[in-house]
C-alpha positions in Angstrom: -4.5 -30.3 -34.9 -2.1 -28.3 -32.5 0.1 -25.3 -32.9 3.0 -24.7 -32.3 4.6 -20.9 -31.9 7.8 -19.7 -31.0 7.9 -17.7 -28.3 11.1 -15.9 -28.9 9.6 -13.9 -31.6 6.8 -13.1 -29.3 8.6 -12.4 -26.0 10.4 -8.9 -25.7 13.6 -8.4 -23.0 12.6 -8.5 -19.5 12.4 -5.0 -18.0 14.3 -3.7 -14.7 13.8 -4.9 -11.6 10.6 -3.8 -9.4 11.5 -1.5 -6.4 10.4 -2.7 -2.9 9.6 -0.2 -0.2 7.4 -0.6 2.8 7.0 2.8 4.9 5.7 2.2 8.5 3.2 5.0 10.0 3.2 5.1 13.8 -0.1 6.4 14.7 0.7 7.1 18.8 -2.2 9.3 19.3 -5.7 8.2 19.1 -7.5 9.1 16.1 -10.4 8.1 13.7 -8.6 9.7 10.9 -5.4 9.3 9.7 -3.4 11.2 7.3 0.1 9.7 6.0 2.4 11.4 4.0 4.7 8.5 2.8 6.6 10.1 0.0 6.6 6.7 -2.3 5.2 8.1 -5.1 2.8 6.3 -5.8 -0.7 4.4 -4.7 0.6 2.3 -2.5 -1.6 -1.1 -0.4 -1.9 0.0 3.0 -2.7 -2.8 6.2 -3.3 -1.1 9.2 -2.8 -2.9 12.9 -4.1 -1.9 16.1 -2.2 -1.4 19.3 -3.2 -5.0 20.2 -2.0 -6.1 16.4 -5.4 -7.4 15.0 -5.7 -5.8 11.5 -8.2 -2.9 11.1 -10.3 -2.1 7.9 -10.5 1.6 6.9 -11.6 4.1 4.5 -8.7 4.8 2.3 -8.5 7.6 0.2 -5.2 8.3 -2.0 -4.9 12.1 -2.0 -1.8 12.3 -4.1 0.9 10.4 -4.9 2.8 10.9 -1.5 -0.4 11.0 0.3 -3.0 8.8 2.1 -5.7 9.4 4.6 -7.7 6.6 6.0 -10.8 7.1 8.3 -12.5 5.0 11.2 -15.5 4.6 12.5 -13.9 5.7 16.1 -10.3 7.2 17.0 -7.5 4.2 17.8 -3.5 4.0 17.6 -1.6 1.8 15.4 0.3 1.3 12.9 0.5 1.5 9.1 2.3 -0.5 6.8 1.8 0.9 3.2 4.0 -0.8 0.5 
């Protein structure tokens, strides 16, 4: 036996659109930790890139809303794309 329901009853309006930014942090000087302040205002995913461009995994921690830093096991530069 199959149901049927109307999903027109169930199914509100769709909300606003979703707001895309991607900030980009250039890290020139060497570090093994690096602190972003991004002003998005939110938690946003972070990939970070080396100066050759292979991608780097680091320990983020989400100090605020506006604010990210991520540590290393040893100093690099790069770059930071947080979106």
């Amino acid at each position: 036996m199959a149901t049927t329901i109307d999903l027109g009853s169930i199914i509100g309006p769709p909300g606003p659109p979703g707001k895309v930014e991607t900030t980009i942090h250039n890290q020139t000087a060497p570090s093994a930790t690096w602190t972003i302040t991004h002003g998005l205002g939110r938690y946003p995913a972070v990939t970070i890139v080396d100066s050759a461009g292979s991608v780097v995994i680091g320990d983020v921690e989400y100090i605020d809303d506006n604010t990210v830093t991520i540590a290393f096991g040893s100093a690099f530069s790069g770059k930071a794309y947080l979106n």
